[in-house]
Backbone as JSON Lines, residues from 0, in Angstrom:
{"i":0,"aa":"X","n":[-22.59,5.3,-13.31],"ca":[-21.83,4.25,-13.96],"c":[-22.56,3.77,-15.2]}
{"i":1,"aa":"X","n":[-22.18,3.41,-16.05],"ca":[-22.24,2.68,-17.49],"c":[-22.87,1.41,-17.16]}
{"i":2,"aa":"X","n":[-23.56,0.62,-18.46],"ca":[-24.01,-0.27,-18.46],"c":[-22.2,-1.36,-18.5]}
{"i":3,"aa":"X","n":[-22.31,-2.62,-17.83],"ca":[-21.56,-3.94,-18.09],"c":[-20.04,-3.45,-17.69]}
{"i":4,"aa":"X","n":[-20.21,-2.38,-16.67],"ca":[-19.1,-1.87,-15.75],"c":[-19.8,-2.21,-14.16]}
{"i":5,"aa":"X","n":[-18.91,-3.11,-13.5],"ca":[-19.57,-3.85,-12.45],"c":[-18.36,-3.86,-11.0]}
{"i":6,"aa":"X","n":[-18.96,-2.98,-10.09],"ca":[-17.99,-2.45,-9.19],"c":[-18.15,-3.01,-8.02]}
{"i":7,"aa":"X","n":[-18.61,-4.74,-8.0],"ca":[-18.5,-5.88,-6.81],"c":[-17.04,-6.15,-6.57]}
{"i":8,"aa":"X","n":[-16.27,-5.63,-5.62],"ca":[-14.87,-5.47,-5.3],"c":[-15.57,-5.72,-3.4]}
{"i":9,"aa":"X","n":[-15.12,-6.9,-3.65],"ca":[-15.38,-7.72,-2.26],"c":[-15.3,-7.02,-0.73]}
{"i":10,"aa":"X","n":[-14.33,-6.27,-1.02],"ca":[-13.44,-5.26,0.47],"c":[-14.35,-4.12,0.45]}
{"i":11,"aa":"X","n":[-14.69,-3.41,-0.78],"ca":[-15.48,-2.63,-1.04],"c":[-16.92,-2.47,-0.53]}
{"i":12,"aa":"X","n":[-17.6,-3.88,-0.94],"ca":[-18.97,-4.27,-0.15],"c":[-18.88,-4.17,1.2]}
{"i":13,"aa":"X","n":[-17.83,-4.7,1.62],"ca":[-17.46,-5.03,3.1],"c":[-17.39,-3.66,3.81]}
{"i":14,"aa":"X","n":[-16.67,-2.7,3.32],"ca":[-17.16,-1.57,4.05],"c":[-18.43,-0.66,4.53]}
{"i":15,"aa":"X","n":[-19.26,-0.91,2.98],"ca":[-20.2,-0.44,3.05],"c":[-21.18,-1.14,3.83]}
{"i":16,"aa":"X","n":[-21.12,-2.67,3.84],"ca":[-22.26,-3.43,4.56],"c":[-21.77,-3.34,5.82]}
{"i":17,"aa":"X","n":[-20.55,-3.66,6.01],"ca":[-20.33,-4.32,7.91],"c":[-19.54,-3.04,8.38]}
{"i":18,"aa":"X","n":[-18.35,-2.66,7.87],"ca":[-17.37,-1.76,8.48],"c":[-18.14,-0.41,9.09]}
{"i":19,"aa":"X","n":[-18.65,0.22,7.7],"ca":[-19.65,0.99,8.07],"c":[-20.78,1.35,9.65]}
{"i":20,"aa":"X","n":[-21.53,0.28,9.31],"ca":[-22.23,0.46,10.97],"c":[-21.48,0.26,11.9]}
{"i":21,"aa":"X","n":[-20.49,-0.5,11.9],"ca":[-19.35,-0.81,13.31],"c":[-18.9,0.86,13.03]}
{"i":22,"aa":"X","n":[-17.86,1.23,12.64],"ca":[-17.86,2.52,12.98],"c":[-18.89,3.58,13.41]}
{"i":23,"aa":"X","n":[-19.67,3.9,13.14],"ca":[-20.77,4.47,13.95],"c":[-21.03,4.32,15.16]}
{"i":24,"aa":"X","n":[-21.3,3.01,15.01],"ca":[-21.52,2.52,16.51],"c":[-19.88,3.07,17.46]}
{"i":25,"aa":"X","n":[-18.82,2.99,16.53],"ca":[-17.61,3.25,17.69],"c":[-17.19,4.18,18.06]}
{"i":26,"aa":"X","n":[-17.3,5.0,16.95],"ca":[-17.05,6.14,16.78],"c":[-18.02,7.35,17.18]}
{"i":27,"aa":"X","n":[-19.12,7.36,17.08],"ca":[-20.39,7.66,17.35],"c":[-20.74,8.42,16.65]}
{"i":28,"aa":"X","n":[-20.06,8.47,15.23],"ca":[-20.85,9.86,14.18],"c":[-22.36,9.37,13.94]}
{"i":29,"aa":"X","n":[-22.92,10.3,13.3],"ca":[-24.32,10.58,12.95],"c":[-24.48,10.27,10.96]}
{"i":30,"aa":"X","n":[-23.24,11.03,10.55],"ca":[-23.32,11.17,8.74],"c":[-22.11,10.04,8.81]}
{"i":31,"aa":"X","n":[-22.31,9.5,7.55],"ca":[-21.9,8.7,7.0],"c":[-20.34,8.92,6.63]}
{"i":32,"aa":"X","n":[-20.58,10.47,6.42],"ca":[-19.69,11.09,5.61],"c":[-18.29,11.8,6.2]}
{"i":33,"aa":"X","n":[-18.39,11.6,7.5],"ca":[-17.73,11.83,8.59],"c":[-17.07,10.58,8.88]}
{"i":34,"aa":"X","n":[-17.27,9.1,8.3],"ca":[-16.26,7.95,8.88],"c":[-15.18,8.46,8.05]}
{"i":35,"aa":"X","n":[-14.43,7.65,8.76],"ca":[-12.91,7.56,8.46],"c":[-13.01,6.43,6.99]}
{"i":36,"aa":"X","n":[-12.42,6.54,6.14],"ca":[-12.35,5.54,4.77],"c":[-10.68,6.08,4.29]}
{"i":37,"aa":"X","n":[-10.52,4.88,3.17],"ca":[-8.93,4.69,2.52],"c":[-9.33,5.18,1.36]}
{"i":38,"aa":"X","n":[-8.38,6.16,1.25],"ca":[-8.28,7.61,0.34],"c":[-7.37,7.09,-0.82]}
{"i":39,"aa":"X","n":[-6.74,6.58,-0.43],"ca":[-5.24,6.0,-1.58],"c":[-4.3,4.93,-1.25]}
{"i":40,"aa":"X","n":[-3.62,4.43,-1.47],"ca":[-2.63,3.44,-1.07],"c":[-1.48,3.64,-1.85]}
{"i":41,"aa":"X","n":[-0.18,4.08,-1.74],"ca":[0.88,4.75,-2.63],"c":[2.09,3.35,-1.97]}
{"i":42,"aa":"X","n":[2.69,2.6,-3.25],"ca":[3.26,1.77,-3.47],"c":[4.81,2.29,-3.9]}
{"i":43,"aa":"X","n":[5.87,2.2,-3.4],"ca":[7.33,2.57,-3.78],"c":[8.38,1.98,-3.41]}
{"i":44,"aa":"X","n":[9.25,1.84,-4.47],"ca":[10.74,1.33,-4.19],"c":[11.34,1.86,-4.16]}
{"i":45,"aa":"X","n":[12.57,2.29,-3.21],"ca":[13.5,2.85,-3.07],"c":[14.96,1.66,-3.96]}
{"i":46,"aa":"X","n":[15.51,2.54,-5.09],"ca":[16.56,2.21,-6.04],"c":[17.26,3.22,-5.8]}
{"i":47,"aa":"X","n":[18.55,2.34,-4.4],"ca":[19.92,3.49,-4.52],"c":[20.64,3.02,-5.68]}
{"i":48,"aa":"X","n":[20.46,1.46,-5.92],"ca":[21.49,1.25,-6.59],"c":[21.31,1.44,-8.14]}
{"i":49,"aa":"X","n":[20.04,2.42,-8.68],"ca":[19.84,3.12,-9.92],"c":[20.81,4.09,-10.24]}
{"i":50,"aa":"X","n":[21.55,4.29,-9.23],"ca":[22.81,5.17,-10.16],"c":[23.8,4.75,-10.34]}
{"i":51,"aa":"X","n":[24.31,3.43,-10.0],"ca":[25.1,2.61,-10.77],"c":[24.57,1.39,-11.98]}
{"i":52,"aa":"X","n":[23.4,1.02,-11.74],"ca":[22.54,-0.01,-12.55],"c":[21.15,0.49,-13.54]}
{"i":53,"aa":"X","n":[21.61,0.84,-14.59],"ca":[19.99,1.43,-15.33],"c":[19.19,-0.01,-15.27]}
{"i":54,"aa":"X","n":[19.6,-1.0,-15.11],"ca":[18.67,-2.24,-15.67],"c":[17.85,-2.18,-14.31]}
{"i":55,"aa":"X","n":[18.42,-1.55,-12.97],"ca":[17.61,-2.31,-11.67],"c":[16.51,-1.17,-11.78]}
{"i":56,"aa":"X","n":[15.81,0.08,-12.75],"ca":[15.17,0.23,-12.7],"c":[13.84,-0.3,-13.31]}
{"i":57,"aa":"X","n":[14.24,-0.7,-14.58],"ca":[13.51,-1.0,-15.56],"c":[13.04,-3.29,-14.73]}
{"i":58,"aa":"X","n":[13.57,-3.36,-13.93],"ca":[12.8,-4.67,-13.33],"c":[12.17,-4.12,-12.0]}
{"i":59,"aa":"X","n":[12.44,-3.05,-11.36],"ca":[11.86,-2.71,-10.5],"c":[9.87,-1.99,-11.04]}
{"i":60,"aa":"X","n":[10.46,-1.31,-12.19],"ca":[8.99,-1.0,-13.11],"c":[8.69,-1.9,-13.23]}
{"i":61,"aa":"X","n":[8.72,-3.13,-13.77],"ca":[8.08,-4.67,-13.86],"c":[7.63,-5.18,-13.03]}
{"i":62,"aa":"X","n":[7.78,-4.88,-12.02],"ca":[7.97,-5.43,-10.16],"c":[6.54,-4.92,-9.54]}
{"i":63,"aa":"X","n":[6.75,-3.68,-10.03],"ca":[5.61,-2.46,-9.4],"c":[4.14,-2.63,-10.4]}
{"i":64,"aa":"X","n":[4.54,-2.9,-11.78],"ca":[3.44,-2.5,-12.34],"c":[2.46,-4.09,-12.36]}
{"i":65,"aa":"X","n":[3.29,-5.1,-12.13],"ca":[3.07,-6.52,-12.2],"c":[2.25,-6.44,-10.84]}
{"i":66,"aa":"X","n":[2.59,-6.07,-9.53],"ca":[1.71,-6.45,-8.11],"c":[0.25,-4.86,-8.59]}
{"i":67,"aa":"X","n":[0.93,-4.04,-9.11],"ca":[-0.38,-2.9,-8.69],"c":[-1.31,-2.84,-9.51]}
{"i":68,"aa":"X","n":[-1.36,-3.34,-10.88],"ca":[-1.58,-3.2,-12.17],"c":[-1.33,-1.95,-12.56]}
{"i":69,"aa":"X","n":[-0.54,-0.67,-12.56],"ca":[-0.74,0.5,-12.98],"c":[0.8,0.76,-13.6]}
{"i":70,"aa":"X","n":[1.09,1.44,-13.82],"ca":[2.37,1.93,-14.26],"c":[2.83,2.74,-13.46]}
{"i":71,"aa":"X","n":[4.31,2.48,-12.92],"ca":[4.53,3.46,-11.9],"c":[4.97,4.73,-12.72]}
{"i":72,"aa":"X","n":[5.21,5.42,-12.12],"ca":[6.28,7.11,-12.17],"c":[7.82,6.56,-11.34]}
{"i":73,"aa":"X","n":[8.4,7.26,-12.15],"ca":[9.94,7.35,-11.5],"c":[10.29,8.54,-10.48]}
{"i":74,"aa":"X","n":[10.87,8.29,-9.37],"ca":[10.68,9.04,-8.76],"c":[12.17,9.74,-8.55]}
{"i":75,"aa":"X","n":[12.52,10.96,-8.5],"ca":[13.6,11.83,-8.81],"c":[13.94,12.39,-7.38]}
{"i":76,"aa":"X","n":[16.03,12.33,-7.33],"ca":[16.64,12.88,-6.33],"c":[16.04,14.49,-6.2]}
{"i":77,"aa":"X","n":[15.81,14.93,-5.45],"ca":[15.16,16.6,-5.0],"c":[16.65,17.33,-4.9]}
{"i":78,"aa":"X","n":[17.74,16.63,-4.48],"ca":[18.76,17.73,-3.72],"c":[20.54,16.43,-4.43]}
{"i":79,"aa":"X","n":[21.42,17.05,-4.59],"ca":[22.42,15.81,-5.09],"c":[23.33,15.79,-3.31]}
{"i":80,"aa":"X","n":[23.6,14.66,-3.41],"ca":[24.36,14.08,-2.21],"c":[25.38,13.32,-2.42]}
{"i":81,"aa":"X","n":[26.45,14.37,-2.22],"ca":[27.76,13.42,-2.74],"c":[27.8,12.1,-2.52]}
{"i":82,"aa":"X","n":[28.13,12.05,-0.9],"ca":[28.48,11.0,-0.08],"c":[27.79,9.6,-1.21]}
{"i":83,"aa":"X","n":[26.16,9.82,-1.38],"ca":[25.57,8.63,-1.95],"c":[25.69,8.54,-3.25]}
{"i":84,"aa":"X","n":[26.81,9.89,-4.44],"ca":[27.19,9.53,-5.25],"c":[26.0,10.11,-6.22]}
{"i":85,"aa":"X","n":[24.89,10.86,-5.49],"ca":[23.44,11.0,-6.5],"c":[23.5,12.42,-6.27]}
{"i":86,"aa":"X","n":[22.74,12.79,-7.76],"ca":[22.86,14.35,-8.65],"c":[21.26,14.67,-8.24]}
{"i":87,"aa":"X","n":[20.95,15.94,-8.37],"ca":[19.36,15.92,-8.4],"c":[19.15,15.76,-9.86]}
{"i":88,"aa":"X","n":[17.94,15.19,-9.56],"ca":[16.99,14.96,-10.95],"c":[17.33,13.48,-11.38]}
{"i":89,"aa":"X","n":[18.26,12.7,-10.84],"ca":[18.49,11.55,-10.7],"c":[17.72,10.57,-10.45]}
{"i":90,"aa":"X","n":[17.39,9.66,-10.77],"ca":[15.97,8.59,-10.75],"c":[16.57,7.93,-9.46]}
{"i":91,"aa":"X","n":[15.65,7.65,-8.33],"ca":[15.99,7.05,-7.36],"c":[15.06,6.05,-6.33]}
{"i":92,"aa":"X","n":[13.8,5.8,-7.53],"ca":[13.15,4.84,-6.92],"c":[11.54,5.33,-7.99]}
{"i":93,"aa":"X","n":[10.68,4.48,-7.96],"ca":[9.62,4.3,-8.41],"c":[8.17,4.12,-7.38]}
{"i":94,"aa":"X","n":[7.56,4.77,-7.92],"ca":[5.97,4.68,-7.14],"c":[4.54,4.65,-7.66]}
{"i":95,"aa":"X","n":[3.68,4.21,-7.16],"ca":[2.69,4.06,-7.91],"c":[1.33,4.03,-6.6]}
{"i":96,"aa":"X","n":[0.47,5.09,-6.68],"ca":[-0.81,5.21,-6.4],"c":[-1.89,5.09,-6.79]}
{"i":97,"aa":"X","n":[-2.07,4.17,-6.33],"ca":[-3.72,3.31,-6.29],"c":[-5.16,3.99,-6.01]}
{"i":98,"aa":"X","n":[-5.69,4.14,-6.28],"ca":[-6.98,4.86,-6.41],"c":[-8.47,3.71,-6.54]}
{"i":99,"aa":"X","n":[-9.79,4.11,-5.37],"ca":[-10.72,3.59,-6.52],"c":[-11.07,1.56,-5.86]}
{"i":100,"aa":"X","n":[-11.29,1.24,-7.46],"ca":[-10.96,-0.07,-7.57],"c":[-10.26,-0.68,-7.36]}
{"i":101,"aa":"X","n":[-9.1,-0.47,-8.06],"ca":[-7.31,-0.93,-7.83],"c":[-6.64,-1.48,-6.1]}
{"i":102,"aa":"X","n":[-7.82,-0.05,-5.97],"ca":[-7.18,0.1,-4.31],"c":[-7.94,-0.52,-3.42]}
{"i":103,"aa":"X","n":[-9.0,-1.02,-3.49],"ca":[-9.91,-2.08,-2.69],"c":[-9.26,-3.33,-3.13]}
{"i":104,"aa":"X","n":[-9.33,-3.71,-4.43],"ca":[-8.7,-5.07,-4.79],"c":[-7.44,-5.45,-4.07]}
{"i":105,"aa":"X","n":[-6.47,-3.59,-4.04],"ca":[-5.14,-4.24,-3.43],"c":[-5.15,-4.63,-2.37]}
{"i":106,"aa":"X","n":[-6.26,-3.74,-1.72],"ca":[-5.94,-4.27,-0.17],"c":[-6.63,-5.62,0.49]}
{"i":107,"aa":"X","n":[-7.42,-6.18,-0.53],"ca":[-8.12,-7.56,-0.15],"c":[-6.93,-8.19,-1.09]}
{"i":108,"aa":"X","n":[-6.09,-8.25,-1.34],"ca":[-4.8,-8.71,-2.04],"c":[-4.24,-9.06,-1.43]}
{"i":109,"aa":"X","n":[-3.53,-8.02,-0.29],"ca":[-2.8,-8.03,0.56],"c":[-2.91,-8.31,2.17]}
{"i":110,"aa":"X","n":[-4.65,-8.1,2.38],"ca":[-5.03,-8.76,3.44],"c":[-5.26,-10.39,3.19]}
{"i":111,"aa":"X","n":[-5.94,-10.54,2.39],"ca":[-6.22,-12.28,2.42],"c":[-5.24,-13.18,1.53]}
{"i":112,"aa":"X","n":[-4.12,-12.95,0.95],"ca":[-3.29,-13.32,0.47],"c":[-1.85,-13.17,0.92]}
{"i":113,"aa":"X","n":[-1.37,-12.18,0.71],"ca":[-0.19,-11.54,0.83],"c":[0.88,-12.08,2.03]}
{"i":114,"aa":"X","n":[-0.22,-11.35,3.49],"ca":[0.1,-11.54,4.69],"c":[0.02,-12.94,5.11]}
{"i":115,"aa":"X","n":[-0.59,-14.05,4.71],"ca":[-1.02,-15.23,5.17],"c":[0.42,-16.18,4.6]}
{"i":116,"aa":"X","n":[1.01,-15.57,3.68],"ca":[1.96,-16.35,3.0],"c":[3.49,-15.82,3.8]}
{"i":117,"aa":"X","n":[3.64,-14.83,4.72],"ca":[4.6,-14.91,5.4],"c":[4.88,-16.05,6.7]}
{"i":118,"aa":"X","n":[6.25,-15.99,6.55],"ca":[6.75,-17.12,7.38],"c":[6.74,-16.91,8.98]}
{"i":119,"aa":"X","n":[5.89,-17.14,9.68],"ca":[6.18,-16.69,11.26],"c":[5.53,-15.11,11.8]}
{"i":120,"aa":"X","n":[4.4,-15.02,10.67],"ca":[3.68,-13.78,10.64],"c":[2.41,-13.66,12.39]}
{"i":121,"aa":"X","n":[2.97,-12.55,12.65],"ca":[2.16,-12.43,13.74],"c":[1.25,-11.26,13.94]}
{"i":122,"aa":"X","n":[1.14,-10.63,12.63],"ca":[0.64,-9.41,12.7],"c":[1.2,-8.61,12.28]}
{"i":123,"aa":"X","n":[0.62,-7.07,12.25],"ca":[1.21,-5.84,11.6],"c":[1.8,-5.05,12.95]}
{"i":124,"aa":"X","n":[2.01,-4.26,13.18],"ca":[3.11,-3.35,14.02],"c":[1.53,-2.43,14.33]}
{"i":125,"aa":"X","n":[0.86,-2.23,15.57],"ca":[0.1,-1.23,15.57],"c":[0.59,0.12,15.58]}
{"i":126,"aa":"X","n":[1.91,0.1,15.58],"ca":[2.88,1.53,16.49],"c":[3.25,2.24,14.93]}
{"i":127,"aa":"X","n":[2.89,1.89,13.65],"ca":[3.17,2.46,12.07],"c":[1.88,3.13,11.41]}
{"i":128,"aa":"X","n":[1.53,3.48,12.13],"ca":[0.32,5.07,12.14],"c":[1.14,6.14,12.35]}
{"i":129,"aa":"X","n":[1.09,7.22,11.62],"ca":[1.9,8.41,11.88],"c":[0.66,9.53,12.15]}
{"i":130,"aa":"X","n":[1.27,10.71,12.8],"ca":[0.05,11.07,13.38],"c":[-1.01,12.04,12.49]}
{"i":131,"aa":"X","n":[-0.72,11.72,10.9],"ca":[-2.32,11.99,10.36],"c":[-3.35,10.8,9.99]}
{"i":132,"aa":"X","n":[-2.83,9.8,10.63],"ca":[-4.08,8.51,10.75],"c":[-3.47,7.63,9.37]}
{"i":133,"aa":"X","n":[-1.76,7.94,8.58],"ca":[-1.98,7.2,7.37],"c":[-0.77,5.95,7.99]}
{"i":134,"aa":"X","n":[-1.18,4.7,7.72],"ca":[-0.46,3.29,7.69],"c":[0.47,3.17,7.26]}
{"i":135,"aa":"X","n":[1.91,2.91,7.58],"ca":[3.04,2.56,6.69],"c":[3.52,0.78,7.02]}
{"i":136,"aa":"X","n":[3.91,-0.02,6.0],"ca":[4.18,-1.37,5.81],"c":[5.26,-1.13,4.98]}
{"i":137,"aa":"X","n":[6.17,-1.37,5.74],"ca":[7.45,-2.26,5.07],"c":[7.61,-3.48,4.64]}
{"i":138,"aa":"X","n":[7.96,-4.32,3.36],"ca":[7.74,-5.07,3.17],"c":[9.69,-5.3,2.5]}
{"i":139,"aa":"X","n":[9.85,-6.82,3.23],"ca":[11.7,-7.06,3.22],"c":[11.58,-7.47,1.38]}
{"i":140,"aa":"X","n":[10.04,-8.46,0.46],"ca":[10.86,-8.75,-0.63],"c":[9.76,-8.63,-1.49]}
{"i":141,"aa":"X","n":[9.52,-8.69,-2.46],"ca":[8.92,-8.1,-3.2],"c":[7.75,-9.69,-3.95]}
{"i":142,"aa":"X","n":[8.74,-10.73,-3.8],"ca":[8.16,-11.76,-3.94],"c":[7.09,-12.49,-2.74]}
{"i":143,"aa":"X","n":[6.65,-11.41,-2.35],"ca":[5.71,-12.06,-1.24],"c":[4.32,-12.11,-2.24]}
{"i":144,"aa":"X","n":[4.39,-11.33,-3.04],"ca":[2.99,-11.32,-4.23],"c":[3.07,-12.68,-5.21]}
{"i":145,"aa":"X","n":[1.7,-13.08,-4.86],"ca":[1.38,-14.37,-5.79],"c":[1.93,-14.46,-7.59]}
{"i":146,"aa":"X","n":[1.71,-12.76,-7.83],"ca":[1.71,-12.75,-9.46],"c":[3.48,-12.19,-9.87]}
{"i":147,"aa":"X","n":[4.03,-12.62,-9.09],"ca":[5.4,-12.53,-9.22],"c":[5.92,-13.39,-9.36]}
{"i":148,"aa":"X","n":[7.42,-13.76,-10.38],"ca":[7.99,-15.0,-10.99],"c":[9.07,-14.74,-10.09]}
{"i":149,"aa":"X","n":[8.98,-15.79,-9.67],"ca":[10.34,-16.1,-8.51],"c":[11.53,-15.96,-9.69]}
{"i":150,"aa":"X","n":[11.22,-16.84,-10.39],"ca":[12.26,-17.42,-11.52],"c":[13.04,-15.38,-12.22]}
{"i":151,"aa":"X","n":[12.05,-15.13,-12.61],"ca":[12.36,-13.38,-13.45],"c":[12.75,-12.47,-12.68]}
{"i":152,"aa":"X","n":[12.86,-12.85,-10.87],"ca":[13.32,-11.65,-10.11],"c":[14.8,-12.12,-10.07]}
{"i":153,"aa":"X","n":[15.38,-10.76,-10.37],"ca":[17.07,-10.11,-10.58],"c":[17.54,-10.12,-9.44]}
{"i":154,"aa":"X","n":[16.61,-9.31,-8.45],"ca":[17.15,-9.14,-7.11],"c":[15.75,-8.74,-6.24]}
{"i":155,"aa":"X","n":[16.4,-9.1,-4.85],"ca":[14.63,-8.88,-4.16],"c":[15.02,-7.63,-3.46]}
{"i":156,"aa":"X","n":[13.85,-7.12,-3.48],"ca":[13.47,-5.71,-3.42],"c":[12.78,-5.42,-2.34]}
{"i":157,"aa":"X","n":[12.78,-4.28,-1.48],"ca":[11.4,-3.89,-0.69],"c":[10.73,-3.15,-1.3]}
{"i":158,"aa":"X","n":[9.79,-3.09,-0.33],"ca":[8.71,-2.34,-0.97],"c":[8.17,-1.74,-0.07]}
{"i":159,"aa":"X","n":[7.55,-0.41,0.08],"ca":[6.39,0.26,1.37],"c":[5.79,0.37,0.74]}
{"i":160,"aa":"X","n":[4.32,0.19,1.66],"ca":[2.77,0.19,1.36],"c":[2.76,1.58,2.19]}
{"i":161,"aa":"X","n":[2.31,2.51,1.54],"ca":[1.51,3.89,2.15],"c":[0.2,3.48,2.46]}
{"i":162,"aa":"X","n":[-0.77,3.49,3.28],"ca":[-2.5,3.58,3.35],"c":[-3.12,4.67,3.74]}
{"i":163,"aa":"X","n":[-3.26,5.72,2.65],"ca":[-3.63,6.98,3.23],"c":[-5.1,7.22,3.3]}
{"i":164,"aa":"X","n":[-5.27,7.68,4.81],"ca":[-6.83,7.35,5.11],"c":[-7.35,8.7,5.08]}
{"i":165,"aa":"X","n":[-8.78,9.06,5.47],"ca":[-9.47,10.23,5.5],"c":[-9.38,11.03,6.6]}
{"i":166,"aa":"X","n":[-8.9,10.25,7.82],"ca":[-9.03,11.03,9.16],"c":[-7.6,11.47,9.57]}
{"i":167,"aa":"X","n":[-7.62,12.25,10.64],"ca":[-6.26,12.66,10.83],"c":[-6.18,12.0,12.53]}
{"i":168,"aa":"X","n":[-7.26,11.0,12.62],"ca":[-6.52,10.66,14.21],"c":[-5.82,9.17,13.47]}
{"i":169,"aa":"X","n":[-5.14,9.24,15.0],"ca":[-4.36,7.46,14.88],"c":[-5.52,6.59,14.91]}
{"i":170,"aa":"X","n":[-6.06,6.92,15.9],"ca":[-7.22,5.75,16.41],"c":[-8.0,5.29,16.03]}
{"i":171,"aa":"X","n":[-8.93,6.37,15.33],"ca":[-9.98,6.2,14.12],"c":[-9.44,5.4,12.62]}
{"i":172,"aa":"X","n":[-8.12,5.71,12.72],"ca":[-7.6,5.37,11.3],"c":[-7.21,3.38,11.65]}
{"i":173,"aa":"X","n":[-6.82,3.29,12.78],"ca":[-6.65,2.23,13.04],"c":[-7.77,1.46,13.75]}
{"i":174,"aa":"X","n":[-9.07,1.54,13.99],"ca":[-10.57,1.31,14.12],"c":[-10.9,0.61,12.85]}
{"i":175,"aa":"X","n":[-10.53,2.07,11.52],"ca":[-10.82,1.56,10.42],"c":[-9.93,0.45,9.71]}
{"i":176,"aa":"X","n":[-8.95,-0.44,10.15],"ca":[-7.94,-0.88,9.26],"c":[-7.93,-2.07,10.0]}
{"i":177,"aa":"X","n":[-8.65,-1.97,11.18],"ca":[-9.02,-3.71,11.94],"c":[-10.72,-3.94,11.6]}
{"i":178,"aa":"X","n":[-11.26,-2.71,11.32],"ca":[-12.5,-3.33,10.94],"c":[-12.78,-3.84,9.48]}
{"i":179,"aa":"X","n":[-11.79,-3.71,8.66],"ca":[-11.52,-3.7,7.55],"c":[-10.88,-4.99,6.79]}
{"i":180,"aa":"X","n":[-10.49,-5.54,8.04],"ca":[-9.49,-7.09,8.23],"c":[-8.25,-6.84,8.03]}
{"i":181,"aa":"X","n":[-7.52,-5.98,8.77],"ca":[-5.92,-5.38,8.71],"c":[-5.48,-6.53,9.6]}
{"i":182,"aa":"X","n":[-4.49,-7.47,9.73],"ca":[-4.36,-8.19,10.74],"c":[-2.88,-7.46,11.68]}
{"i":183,"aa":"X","n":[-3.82,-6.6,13.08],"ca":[-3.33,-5.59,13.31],"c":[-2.45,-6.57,14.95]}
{"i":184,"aa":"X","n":[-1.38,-6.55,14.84],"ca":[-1.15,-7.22,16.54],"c":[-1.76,-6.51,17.43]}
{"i":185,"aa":"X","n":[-2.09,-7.39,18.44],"ca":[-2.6,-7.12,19.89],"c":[-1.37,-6.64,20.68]}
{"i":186,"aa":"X","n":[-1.65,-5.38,21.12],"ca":[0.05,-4.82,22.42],"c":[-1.16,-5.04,24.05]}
């Protein structure tokens, strides 16, 4: 790294100081290099109604690039489907993957902020691990993010949080995402 480039990203430390030895200890590896860690975090809206509305894409890009800081990609129909009225190659939602920095910040974003501001929140769903160890979060509006103008949203939106981790078990991946401060429900 460069001089007066400074990579204290709070969640970040936290793995390396605390998460770290707790996995070992749980897991019982030996290398370091063998824990389970968060590889990416991939952010997307699904816009059916982009093929009747060009404007609901261009606030949904505002939406995405405003909570992730990045610029999303538009993301394109693969196959056309009458019934839903959509052609391939048709824009049908937006996404954006987090990497790095971005992606520690988001997730101490979304752990110590985000989640605390829902109404009647009891936790995350432990049962949204799919079985290569990566996290999925549905989220009903888009205004659950602090740096969002209630006032400038058109329409509320969902959103899924991807958390794609390093390991391919459930268990390990979800070890890592409560040691991490995931606020994971108790079953």
């Amino acid at each position: 790294m460069h001089e007066g480039y400074s990579m204290n990203c709070r969640l970040k430390e936290r793995y390396s100081q605390e998460v770290v030895p707790q996995l070992k200890e749980k897991l019982g590896y030996a290398n370091v290099m063998q824990l389970p860690r968060v590889e990416k975090i991939v952010l997307s809206i699904g816009l059916g109604e982009a093929t009747q509305n060009s404007k609901a894409l261009e606030a949904a890009e505002r939406d995405l690039a405003t909570v992730s800081g990045q610029r999303p990609v538009i993301t394109r129909a693969k196959r056309s489907i009458a019934a839903f009225k959509v052609r391939e190659g048709m824009p049908v939602g937006m996404m954006v993957t987090l990497r790095g920095r971005r992606m520690y910040e988001f997730l101490d974003k979304l752990i110590s902020i985000v989640f605390p501001r829902f109404r009647d929140f009891r936790g995350l769903s432990p049962d949204a691990f799919d079985s290569q160890g990566n996290y999925n979060i549905g989220m009903k509006e888009q205004i659950a993010f602090p740096e969002i103008d209630y006032d400038k949203v058109d329409k509320i939106r969902g959103l899924e949080v991807t958390i794609v981790t390093s390991t391919k078990n459930r268990d390990e991946a979800k070890s890592l995402l409560e040691f991490m401060g995931m606020p994971l429900r108790r079953e």
